[in-house]
C-alpha positions as CSV (number, residue, x, y, z in Angstrom):
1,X,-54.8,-46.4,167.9
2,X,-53.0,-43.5,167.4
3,X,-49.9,-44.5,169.0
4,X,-50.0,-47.2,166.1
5,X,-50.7,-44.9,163.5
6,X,-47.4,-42.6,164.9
7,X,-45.1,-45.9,165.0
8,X,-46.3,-46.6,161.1
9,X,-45.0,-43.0,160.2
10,X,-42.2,-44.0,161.6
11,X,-41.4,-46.8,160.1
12,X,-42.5,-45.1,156.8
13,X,-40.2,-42.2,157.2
14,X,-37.7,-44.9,157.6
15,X,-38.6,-47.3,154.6
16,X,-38.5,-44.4,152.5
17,X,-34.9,-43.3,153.6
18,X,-34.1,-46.9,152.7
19,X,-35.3,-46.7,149.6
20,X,-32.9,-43.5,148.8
21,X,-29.7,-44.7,150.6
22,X,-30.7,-47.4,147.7
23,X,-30.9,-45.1,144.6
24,X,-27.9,-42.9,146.3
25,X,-25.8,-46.0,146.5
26,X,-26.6,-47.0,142.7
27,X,-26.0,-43.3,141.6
28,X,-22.3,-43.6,143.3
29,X,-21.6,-46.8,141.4
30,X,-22.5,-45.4,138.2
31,X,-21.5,-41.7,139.0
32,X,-18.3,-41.9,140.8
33,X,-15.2,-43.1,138.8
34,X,-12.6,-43.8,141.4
35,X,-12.9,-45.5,144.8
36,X,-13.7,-43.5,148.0
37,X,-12.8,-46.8,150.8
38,X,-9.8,-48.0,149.0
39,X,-8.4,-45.9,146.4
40,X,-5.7,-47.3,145.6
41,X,-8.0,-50.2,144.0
42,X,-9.1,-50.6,140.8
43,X,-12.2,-52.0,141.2
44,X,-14.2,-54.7,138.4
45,X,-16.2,-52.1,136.2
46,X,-18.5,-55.5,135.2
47,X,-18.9,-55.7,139.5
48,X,-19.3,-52.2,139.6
49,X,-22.3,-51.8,137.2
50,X,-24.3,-55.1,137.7
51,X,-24.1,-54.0,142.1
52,X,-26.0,-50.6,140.8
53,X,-28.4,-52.5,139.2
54,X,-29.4,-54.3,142.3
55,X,-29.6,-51.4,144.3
56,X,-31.7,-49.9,141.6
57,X,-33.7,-52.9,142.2
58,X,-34.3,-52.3,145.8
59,X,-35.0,-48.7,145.2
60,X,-37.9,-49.6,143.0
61,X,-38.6,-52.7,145.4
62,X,-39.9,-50.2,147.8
63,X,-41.9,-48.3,145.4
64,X,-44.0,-51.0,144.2
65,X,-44.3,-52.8,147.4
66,X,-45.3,-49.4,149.6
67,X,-49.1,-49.7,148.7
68,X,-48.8,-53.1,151.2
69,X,-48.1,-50.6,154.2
70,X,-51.2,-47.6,152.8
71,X,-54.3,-49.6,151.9
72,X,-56.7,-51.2,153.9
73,X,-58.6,-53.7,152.4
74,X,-57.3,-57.0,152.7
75,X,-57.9,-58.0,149.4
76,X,-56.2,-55.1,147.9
77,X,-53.4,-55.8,150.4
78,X,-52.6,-59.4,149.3
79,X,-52.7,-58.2,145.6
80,X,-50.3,-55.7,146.1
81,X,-48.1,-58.2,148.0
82,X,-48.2,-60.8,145.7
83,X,-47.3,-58.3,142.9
84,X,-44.9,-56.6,144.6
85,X,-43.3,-60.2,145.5
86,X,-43.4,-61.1,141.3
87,X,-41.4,-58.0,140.1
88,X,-39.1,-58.6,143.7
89,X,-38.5,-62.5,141.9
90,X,-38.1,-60.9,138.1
91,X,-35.2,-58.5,140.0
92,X,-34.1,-58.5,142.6
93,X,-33.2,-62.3,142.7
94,X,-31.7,-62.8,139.7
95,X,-29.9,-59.7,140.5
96,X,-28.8,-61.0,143.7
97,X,-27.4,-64.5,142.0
98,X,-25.9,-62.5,139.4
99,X,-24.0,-60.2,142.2
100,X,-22.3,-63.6,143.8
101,X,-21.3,-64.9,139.9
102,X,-20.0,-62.1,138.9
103,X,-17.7,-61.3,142.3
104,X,-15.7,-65.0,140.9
105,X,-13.2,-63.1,137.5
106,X,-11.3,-66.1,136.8
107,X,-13.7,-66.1,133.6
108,X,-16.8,-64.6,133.2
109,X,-19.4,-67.3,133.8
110,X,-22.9,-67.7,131.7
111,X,-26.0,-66.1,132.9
112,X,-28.0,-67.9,132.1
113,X,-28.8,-70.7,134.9
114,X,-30.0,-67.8,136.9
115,X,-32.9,-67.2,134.6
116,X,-33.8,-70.9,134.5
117,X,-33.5,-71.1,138.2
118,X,-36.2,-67.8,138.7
119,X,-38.1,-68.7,136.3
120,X,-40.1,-71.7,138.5
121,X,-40.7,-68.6,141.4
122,X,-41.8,-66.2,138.5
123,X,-44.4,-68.7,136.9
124,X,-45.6,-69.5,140.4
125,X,-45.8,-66.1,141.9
126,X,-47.5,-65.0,138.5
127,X,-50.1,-67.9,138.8
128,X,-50.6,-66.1,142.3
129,X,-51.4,-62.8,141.0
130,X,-54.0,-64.0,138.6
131,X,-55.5,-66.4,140.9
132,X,-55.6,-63.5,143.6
133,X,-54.7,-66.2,145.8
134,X,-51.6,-67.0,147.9
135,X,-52.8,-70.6,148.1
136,X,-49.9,-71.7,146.0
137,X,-46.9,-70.1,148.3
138,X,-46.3,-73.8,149.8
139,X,-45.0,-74.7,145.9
140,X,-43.1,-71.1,146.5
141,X,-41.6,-72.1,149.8
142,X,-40.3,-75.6,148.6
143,X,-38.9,-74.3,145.3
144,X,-37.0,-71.8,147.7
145,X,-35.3,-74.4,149.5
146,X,-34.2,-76.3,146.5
147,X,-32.8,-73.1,145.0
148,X,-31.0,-72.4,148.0
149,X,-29.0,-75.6,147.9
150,X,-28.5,-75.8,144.7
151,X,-27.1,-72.1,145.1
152,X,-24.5,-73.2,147.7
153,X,-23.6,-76.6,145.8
154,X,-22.7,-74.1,142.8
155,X,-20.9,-71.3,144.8
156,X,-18.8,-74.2,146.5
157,X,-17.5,-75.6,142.9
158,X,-17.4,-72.0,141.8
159,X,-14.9,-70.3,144.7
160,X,-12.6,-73.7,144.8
161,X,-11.9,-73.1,140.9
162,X,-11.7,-69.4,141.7
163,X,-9.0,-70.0,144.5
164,X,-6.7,-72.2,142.3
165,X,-7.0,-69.9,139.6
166,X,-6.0,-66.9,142.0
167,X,-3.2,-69.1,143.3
168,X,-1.9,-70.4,139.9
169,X,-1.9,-66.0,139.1
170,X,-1.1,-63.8,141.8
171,X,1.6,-64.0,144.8
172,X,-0.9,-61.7,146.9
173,X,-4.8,-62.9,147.7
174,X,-5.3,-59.6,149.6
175,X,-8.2,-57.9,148.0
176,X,-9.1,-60.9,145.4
177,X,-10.3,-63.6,147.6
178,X,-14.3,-63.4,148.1
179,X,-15.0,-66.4,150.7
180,X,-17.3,-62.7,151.9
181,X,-19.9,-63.8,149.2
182,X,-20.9,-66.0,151.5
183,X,-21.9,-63.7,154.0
184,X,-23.9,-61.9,151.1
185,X,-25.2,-65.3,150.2
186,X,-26.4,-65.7,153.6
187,X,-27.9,-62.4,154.1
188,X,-29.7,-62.6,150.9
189,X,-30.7,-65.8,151.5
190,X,-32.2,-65.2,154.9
191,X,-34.0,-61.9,153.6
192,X,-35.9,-63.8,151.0
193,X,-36.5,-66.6,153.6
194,X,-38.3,-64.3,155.7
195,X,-40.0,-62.5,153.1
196,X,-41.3,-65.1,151.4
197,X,-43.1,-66.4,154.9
198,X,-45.2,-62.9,155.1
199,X,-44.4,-62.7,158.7
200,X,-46.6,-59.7,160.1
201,X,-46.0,-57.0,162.2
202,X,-43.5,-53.8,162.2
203,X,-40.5,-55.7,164.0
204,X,-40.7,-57.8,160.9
205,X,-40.8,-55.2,158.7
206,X,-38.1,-52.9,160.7
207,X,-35.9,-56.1,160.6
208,X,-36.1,-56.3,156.4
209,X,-35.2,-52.8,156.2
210,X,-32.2,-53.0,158.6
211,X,-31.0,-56.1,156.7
212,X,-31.5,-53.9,153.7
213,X,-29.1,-51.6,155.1
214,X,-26.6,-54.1,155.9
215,X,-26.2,-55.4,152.5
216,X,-26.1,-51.9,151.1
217,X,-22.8,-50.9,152.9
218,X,-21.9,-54.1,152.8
219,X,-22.0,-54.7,149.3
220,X,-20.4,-50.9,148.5
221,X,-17.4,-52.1,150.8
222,X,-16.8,-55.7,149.0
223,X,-17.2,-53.5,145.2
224,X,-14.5,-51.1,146.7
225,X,-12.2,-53.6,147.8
226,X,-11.9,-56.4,145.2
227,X,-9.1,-55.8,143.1
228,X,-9.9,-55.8,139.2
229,X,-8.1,-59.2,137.8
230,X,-9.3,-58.8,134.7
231,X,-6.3,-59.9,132.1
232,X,-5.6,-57.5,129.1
233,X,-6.7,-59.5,125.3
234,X,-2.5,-58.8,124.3
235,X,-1.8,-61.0,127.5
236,X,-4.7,-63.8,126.7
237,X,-3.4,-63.4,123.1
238,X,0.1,-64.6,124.3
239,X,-0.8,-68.3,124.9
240,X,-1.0,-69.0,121.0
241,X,-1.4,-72.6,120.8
242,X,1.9,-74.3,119.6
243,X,0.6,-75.4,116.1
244,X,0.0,-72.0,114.5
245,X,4.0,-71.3,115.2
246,X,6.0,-71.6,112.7
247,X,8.6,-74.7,112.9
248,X,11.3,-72.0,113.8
249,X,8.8,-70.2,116.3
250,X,7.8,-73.3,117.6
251,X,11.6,-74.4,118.3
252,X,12.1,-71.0,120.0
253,X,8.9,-71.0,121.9
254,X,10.5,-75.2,123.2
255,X,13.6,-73.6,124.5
256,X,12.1,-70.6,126.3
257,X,9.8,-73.5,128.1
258,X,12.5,-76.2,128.8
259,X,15.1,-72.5,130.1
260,X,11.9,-71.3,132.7
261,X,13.6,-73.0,135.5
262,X,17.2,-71.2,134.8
263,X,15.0,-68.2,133.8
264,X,13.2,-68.3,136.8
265,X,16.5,-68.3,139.1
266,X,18.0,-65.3,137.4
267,X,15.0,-63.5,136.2
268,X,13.2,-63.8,140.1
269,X,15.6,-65.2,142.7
270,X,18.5,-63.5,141.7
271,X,17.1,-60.0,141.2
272,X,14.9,-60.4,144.3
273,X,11.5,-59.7,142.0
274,X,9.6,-61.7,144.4
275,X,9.7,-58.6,146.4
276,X,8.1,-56.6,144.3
277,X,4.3,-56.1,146.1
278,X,1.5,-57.9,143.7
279,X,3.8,-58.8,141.0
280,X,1.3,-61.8,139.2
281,X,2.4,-64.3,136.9
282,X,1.7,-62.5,133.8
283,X,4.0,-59.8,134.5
284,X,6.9,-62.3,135.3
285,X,6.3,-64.1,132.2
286,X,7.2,-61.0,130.9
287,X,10.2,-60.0,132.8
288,X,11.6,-63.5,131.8
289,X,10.3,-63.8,128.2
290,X,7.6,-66.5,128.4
291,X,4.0,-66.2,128.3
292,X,1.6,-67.2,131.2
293,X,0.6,-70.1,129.4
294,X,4.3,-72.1,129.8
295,X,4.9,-70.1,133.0
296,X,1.5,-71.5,134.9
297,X,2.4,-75.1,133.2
298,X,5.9,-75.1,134.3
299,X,4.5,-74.7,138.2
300,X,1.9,-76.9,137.8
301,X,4.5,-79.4,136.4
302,X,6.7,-78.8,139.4
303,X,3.4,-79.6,141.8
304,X,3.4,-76.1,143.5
305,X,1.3,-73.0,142.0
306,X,2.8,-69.5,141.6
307,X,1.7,-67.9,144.6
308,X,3.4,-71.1,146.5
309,X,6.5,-70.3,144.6
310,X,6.2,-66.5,145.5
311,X,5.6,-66.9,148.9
312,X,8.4,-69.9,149.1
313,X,11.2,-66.9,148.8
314,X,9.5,-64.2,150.4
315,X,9.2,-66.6,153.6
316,X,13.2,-67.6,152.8
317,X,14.2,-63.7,152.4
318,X,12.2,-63.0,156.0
319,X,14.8,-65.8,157.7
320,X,17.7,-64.4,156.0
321,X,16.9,-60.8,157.0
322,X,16.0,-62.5,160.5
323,X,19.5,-63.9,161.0
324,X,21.5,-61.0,159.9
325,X,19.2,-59.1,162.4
326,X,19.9,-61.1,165.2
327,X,23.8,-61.5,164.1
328,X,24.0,-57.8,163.8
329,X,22.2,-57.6,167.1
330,X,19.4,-55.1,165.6
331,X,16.4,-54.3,167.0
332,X,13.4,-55.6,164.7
333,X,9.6,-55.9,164.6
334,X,8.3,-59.1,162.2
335,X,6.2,-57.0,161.0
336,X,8.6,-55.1,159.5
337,X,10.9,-57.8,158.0
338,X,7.7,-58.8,156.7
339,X,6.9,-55.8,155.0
340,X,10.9,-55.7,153.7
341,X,10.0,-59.5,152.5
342,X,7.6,-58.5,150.2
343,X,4.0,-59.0,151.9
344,X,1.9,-56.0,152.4
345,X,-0.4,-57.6,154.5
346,X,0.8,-59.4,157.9
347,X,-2.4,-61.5,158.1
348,X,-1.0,-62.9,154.6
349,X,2.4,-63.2,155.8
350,X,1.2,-65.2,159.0
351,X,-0.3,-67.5,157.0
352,X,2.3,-68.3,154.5
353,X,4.8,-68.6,157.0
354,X,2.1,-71.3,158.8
355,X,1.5,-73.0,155.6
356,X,5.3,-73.3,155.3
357,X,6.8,-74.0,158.2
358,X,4.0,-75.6,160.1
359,X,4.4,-73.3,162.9
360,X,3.8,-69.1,163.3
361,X,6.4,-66.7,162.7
362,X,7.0,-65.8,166.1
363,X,6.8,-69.3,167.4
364,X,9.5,-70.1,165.1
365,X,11.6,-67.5,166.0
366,X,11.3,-68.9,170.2
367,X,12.5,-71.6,168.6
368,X,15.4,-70.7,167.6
369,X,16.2,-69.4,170.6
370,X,16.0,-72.3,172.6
């Protein structure tokens, strides 16, 4: 008996430094104005405030659902759980959805579903509470599944339209792709699973607080490290449709369009540009006088997207500094023509080279050797 009552301290002392590392990582969100893992990123300020919310969330979580672990009459235990559980699906679950929506910046998607799709477990868990009953968790545990795959069904739409939209934008994916948010999906996923089954027993309990813990650092690193994409309103303003130009504007606006190709050549090609680290397609539709608008639908014409196009000469400035390496008979890493090709990142490098030539960098190089 008391070595039970001593392992329950524990794990008390423990839930409760949960709970702060929770309000600790909200107060840096909201607190701190500059990253502390990455600073040289900007992250979204939307991501930024909506993740401090959650973790607010889970701080209060553990407030409200701390009577479970201190009183002693069943009765008064399932009542607290079953409250505890309502405010968990009024928060923390549309808080969670809201996480993995906002995480996709190609446009800022409405909010709405998620109420719709938490409203069922609210109604449900509500019932519960003034029924005093848990008889009604089998609805609870069937609404959960169909939640969880229309979840994934969504997310898998959502992060294919987010990749075309980074590739049509940006030359480098580093720090913008969030293929991660499934990991978060799954994490979250398997934490409400479990909860929502009521399994008994401290290893059940030590196991939600450790997946707790993993989301919190977890979720602080992914905030950190996404890069803000978010385009100015003087860029969005630039794609003015065609019919509010005036016919001399308009005429003006055709030639630019019907030049991007030339432009392109002089602007890019010939000034080496595609070097320049980031560089997306809003600040090359300003270096050669366009907007983003004719720019994106001058690639899309072509078949390729602008990262394709990017990459294309990066890859074809790495051969050419490859060759006069080996004609010059210098010593050279491919990391480091890589770096002097434009790509920070060799793991992106690697895999634009791949996507282009069919084959790794090095493996081409053997073969043109043989």
């Amino acid at each position: 008996m008391l070595e039970q009552q001593v392992l329950k301290t524990i794990f008390l002392v423990f839930y409760g430094a949960v709970a702060a590392l929770n309000m600790s990582a909200c107060l840096y969100l909201l607190l701190r104005r500059s990253n502390a893992i990455a600073p040289d990123i900007t992250s979204p300020a939307r991501l930024r405030r909506w993740t401090a919310a959650f973790f607010a969330a889970s701080a209060l979580s553990h407030l409200w659902n701390l009577p479970v672990f201190l009183l002693s009459s069943p009765s008064d235990v399932m009542l607290s759980y079953l409250v505890g559980a309502l405010l968990d699906c009024m928060t923390i679950g549309p808080l969670a959805l809201i996480l993995l929506i906002t995480m996709l910046q190609d446009r800022r998607r409405p909010l709405w579903p998620v109420a719709v799709g938490v409203a069922p477990f609210v109604v449900v868990m509500a019932m519960c509470v003034a029924t005093r009953s848990d008889a009604l968790l089998q609805v609870l545990y069937a609404l959960f599944v169909v939640l969880a795959v229309a979840i994934t069904v969504y997310m898998v739409r959502a992060l294919r339209q987010y990749g075309r939209w980074l590739r049509d934008n940006y030359a480098d994916l580093e720090h913008k792709e969030v293929w991660q948010s499934f990991v978060v999906l799954a994490v979250i996923l398997s934490g409400l699973g479990i909860y929502t089954f009521d399994i008994e027993g401290l290893a059940y309990e030590y196991f939600i607080q450790v997946i707790n813990v993993v989301l919190i650092f977890y979720l602080l690193w992914r905030v950190e490290t996404l890069s803000d994409l978010s385009i100015p309103a003087n860029d969005a303003q630039e794609a003015v449709d065609s019919r509010s130009l005036s016919a001399e504007e308009h005429d003006h606006s055709l030639s630019i369009r019907n030049s991007i190709g030339p432009l392109l050549k002089q602007h890019c090609e010939e000034s080496q540009l595609y070097l320049q680290y980031d560089i997306s397609v809003t600040e090359l539709a300003r270096q050669i006088g366009t907007n983003r608008a004719y720019l994106s639908r001058h690639f899309a014409m072509q078949g390729t997207t602008y990262n394709a196009y990017i990459n294309s000469l990066r890859i074809q400035h790495f051969i050419n500094l490859y060759h006069e390496a080996v004609t010059a008979h210098q010593s050279f890493t491919v990391q480091q023509l890589a770096h002097r090709s434009g790509f920070r990142s060799y793991g992106t490098f690697n895999a634009a080279f791949k996507l282009t030539k069919g084959m790794t960098a090095t493996e081409w190089m053997r073969s043109m050797v043989e």
